[in-house]
VEXPANU-370026 format. One record per residue (C-alpha): x, z, y; residue in one letter; residue number from 1. Coordinates in Angstrom, 1 decimal, always signed. Layout:
REM residues N
{east = X; up = Z; north = Y; code = A; pos = NUM} .
...
//
This chain:
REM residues 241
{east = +54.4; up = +85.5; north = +103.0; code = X; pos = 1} .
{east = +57.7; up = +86.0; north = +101.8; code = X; pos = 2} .
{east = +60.5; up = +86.5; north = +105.0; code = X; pos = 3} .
{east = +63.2; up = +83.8; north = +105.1; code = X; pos = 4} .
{east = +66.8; up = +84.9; north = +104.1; code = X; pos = 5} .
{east = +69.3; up = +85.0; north = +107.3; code = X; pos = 6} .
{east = +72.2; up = +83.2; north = +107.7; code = X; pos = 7} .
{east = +75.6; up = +85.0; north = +107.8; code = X; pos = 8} .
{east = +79.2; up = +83.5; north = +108.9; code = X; pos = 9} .
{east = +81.4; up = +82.5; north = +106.7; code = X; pos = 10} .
{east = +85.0; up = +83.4; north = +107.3; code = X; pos = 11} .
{east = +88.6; up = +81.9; north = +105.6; code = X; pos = 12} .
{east = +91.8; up = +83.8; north = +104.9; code = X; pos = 13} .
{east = +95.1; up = +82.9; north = +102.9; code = X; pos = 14} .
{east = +95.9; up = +85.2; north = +100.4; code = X; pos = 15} .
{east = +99.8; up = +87.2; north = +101.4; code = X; pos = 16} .
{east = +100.8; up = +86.6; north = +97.9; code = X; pos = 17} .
{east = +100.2; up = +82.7; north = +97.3; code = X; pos = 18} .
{east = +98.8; up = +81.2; north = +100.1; code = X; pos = 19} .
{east = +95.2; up = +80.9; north = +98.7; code = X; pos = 20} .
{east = +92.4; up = +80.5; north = +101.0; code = X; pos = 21} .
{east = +89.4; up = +82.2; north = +99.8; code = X; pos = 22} .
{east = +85.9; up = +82.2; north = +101.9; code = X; pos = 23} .
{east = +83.9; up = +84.9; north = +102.0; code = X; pos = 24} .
{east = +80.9; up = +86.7; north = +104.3; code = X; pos = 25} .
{east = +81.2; up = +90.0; north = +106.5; code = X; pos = 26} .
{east = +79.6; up = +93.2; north = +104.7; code = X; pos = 27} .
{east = +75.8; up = +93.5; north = +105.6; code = X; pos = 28} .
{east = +73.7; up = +96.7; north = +105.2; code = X; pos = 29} .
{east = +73.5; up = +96.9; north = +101.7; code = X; pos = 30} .
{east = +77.6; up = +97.0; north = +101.3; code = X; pos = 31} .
{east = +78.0; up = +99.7; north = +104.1; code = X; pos = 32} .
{east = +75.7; up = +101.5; north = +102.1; code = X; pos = 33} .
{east = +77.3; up = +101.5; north = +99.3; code = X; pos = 34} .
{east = +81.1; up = +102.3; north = +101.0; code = X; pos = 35} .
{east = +79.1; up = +105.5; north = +102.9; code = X; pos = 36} .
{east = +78.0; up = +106.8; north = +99.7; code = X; pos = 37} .
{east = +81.3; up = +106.3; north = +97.7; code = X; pos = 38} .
{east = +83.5; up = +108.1; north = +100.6; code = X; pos = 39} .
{east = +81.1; up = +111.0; north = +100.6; code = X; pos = 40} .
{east = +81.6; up = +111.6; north = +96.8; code = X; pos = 41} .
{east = +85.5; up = +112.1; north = +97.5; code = X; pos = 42} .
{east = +86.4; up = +110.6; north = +94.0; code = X; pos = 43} .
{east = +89.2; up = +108.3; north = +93.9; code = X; pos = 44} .
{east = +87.8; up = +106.3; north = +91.3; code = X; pos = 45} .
{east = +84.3; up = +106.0; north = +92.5; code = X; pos = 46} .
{east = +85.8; up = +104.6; north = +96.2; code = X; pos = 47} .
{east = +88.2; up = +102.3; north = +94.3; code = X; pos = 48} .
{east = +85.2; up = +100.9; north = +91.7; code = X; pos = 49} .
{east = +83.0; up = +100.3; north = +94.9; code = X; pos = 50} .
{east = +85.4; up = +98.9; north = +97.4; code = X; pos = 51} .
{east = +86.2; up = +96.2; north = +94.2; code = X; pos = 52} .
{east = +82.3; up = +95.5; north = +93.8; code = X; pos = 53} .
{east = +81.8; up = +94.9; north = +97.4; code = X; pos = 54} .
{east = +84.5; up = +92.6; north = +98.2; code = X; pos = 55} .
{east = +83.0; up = +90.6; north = +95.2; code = X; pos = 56} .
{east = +79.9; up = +90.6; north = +96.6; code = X; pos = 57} .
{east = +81.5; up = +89.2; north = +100.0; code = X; pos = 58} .
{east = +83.7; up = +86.6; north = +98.5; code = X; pos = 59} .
{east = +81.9; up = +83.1; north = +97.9; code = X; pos = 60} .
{east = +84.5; up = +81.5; north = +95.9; code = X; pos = 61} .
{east = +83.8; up = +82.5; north = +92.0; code = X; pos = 62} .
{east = +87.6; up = +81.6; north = +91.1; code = X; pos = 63} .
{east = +88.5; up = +85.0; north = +92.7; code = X; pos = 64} .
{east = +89.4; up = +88.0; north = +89.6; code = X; pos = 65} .
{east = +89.8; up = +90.8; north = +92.2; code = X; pos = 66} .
{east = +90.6; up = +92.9; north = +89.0; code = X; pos = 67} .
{east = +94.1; up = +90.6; north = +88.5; code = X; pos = 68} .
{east = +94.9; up = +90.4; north = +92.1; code = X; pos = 69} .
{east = +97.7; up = +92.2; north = +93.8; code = X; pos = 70} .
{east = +97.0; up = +95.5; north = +95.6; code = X; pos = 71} .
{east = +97.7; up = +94.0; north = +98.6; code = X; pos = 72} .
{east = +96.0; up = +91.0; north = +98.6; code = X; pos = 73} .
{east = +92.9; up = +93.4; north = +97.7; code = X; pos = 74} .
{east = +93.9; up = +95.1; north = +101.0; code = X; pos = 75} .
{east = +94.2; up = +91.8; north = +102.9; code = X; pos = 76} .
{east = +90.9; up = +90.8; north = +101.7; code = X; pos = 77} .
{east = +89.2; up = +94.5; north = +102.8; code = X; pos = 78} .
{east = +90.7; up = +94.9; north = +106.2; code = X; pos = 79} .
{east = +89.5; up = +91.5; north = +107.2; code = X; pos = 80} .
{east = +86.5; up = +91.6; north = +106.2; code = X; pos = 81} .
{east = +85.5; up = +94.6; north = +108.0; code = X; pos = 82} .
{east = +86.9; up = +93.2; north = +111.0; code = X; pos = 83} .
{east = +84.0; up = +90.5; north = +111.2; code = X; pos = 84} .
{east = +81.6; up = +93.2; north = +109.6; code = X; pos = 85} .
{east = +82.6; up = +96.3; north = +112.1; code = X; pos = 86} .
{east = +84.5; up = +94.5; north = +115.0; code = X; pos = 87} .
{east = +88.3; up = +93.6; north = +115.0; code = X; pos = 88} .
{east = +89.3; up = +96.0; north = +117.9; code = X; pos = 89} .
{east = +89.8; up = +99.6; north = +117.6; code = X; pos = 90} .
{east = +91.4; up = +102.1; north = +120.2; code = X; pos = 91} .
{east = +93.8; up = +104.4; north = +118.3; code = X; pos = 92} .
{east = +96.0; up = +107.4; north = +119.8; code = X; pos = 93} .
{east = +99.9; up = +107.3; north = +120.2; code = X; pos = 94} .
{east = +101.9; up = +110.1; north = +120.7; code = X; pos = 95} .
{east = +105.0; up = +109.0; north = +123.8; code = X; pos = 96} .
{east = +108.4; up = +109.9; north = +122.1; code = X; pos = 97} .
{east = +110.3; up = +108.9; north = +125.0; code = X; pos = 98} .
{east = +113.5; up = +111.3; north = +125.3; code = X; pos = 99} .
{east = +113.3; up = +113.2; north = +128.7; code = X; pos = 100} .
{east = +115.8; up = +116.3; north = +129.6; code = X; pos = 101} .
{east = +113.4; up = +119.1; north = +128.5; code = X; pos = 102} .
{east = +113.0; up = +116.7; north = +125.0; code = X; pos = 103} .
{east = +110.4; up = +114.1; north = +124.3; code = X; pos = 104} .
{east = +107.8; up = +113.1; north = +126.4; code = X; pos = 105} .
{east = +105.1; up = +113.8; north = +124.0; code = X; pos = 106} .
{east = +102.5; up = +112.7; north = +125.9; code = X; pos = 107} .
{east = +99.3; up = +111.1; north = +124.1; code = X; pos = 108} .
{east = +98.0; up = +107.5; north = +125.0; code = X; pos = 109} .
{east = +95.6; up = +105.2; north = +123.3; code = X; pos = 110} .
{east = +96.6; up = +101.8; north = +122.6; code = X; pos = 111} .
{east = +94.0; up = +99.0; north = +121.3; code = X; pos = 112} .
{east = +94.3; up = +97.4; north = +118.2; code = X; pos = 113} .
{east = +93.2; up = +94.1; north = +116.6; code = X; pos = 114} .
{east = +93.4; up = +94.2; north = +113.0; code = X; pos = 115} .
{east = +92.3; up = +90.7; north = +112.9; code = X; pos = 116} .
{east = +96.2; up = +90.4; north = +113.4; code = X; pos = 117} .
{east = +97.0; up = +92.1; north = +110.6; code = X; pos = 118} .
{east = +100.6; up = +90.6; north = +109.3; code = X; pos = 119} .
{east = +102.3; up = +91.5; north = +106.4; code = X; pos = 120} .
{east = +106.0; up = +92.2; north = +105.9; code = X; pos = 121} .
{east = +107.0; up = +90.8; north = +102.6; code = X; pos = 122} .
{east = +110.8; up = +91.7; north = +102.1; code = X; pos = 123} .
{east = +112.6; up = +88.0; north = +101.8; code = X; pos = 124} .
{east = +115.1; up = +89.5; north = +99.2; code = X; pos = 125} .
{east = +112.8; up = +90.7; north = +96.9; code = X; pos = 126} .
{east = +113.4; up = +89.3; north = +93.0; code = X; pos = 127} .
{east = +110.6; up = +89.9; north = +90.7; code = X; pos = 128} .
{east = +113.7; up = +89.8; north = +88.0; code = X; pos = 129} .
{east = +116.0; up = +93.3; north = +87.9; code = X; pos = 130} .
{east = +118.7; up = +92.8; north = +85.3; code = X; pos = 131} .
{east = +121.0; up = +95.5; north = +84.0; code = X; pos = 132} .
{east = +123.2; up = +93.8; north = +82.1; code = X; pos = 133} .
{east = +122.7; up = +90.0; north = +79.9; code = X; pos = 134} .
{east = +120.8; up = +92.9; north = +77.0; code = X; pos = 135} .
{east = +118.4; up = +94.5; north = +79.4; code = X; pos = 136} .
{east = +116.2; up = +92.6; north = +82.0; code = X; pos = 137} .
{east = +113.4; up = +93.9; north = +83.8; code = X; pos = 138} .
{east = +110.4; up = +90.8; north = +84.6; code = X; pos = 139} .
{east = +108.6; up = +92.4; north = +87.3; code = X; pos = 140} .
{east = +105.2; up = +92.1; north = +89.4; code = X; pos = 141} .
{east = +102.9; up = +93.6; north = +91.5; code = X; pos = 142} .
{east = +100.7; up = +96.3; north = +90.5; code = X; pos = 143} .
{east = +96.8; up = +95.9; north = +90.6; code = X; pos = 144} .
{east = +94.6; up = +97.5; north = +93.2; code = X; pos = 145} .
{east = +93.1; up = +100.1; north = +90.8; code = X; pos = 146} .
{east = +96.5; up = +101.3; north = +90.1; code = X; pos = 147} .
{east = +98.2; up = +101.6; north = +93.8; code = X; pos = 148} .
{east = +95.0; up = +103.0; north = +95.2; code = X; pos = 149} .
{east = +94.6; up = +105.7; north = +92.6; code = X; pos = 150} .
{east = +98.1; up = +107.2; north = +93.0; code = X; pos = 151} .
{east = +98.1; up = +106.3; north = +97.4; code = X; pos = 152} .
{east = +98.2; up = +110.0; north = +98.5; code = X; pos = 153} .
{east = +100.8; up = +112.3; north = +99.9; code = X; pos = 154} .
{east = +102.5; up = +113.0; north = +96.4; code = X; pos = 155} .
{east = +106.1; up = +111.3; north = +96.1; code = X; pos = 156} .
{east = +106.6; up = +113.1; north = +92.6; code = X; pos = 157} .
{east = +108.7; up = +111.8; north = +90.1; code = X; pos = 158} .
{east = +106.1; up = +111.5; north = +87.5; code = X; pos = 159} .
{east = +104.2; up = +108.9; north = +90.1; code = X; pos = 160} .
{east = +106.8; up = +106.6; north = +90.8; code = X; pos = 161} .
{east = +107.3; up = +106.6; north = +86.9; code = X; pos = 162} .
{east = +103.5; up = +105.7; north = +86.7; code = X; pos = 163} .
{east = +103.7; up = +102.7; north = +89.4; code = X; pos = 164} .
{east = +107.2; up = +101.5; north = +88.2; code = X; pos = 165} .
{east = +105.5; up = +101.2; north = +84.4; code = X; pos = 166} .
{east = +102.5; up = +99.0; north = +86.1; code = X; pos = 167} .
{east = +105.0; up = +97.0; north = +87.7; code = X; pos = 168} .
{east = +106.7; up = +95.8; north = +84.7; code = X; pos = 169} .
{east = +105.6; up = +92.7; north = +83.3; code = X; pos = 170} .
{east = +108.2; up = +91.9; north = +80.2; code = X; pos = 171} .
{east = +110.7; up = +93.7; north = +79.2; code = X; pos = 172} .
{east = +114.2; up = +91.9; north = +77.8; code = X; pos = 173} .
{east = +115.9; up = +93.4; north = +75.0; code = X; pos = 174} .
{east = +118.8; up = +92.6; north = +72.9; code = X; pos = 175} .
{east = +117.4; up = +88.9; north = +73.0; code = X; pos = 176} .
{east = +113.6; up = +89.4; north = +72.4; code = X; pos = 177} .
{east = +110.7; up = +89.9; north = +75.2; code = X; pos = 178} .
{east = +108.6; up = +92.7; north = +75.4; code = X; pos = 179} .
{east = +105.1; up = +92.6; north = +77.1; code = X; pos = 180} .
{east = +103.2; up = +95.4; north = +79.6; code = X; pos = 181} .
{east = +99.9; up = +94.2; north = +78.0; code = X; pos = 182} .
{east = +101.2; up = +94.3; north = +74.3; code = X; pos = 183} .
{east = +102.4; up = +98.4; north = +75.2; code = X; pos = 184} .
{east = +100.7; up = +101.5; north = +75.1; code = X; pos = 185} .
{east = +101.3; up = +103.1; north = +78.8; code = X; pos = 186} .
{east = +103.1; up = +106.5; north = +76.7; code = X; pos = 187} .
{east = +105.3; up = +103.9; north = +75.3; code = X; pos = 188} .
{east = +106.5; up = +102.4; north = +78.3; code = X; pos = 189} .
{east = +106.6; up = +105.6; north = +80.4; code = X; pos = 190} .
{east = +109.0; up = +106.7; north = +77.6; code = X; pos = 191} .
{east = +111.1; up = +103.8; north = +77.8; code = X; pos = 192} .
{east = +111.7; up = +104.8; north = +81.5; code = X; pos = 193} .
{east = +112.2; up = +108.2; north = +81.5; code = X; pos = 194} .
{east = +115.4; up = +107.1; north = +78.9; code = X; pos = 195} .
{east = +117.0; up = +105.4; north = +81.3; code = X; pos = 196} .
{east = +119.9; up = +106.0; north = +83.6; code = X; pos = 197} .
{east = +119.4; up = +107.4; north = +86.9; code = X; pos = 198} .
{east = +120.9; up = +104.2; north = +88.0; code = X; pos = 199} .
{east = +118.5; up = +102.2; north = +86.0; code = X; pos = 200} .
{east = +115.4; up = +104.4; north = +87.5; code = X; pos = 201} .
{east = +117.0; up = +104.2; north = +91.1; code = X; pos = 202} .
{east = +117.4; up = +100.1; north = +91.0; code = X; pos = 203} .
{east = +113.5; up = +100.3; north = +89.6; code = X; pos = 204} .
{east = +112.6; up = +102.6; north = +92.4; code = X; pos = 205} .
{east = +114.0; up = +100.6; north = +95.2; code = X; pos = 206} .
{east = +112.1; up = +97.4; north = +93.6; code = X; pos = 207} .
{east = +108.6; up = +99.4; north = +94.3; code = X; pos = 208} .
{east = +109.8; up = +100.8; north = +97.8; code = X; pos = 209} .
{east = +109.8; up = +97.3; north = +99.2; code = X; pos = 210} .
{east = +106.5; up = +96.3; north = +98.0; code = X; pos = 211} .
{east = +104.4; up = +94.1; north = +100.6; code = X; pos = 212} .
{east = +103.2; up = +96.7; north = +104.0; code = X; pos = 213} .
{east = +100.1; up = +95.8; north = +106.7; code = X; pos = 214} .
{east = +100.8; up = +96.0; north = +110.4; code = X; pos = 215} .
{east = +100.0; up = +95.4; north = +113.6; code = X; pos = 216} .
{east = +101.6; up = +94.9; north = +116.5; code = X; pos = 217} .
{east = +100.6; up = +96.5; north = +119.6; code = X; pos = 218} .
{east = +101.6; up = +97.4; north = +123.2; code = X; pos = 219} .
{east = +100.5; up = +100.3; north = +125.5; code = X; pos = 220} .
{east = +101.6; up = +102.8; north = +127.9; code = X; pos = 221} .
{east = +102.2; up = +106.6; north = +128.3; code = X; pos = 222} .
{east = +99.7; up = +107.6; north = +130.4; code = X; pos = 223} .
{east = +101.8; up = +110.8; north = +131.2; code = X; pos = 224} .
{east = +105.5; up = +109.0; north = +131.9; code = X; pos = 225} .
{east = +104.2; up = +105.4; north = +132.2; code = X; pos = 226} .
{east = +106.9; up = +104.3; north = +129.5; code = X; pos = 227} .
{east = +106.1; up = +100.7; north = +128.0; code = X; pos = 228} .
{east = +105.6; up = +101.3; north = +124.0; code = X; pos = 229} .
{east = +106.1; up = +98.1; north = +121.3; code = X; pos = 230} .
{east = +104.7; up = +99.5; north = +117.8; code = X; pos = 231} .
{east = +104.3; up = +98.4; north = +114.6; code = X; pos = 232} .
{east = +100.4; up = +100.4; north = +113.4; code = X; pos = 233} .
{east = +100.3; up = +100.8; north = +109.7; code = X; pos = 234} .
{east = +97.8; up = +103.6; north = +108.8; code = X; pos = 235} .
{east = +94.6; up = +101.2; north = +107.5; code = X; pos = 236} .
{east = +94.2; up = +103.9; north = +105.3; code = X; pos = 237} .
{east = +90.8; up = +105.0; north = +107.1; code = X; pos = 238} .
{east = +89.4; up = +101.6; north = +106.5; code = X; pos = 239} .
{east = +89.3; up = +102.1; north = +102.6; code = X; pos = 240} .
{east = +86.9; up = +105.8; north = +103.0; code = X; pos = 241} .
//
């Protein structure tokens, strides 16, 4: 006798970037298998191929291409998800910087979090179009998953803002014609870019420091001063390992 298949909830989100709701299923067994085994290999690419194949094994809706999407709508997608796999409340430890006459306060105190209030801060001013001058126009977007998550770590090198600011072109407008990302060798464009005025590279730059951020808002108090804390949690880093 063959054992019946058991039913799991099925959960709705909009996407940050356009609104779309998507349906999909909390990870079962099988998924925090596989997230286990790609954290313990400590390879970059191995955690970023496997957190892709098990989102699309938890999303019902076959229109999704999490390949295409956006890096954060990818993130969106994860963090809720393991909300209704794992629990949506976790306790995390703040540090009190209240100012006191010997300096700050510094004691610790745990605060609880729901991450299934995850918001995101999309910066109202942000224009996808950067132009120079009526000869040079820069048709921006927002960088894939793969490409964010591979170059997330501590470094704040030139050389990797070069790399994200080249995946977050989409055309390129010059002397009257268009230029396309997908019709340019990366070499080509990372050349292009490393020719152009420090005030070109700078406007580029700001464009990619006011991509879309997670957070959650929280309240708590120092266990050691009894000050009242308001903060904004962003480190869901630990949720992609």
């Amino acid at each position: 006798m063959t054992l019946p298949k058991i039913d799991v909830p099925v959960y709705e989100i909009k996407l940050p970037s356009n609104g779309k709701e998507v349906r999909f299923r909390p990870f079962l067994v099988k998924e925090e298998k596989l997230l286990l085994i790609a954290a313990k290999t400590n390879d970059a690419n191995e955690i970023i191929k496997t957190t892709k194949q098990v989102i699309n094994n938890c999303i019902i809706d076959s229109d999704i291409n999490v390949d295409a999407m956006p890096f954060f709508d990818v993130d969106c997608l994860f963090i809720a998800m393991r909300a209704k796999s794992v629990g949506e409340s976790i306790e995390v430890n703040f540090v009190c910087q209240k100012e006191t006459e010997i300096g700050k306060c510094g004691g610790k105190f745990p605060i609880k979090i729901d991450i299934s209030n995850v918001e995101v801060d999309k910066k109202q001013n942000t224009s996808f179009d950067i132009e120079f001058n009526s000869n040079l126009i820069f048709k921006m977007k927002y960088p894939t998953y793969s490409v964010v998550k591979l170059l997330n770590d501590n470094d704040d090198s030139m050389e990797k803002k070069i790399k994200i600011i080249a995946a977050s072109i989409d055309k390129i407008f010059i002397n009257g014609s268009y230029y396309s990302n997908k019709d340019m060798a990366p070499e080509e464009i990372y050349s292009f870019i490393e020719n152009l005025t420090q005030e070109q590279f700078n406007k580029l730059s700001e464009y990619i420091a006011n991509f879309p951020a997670f957070f959650v808002k929280a309240k708590g108090n120092c266990t050691k001063c009894g000050q009242s804390h308001e903060v904004r949690y962003k480190d869901f880093v630990r949720f992609f390992q």
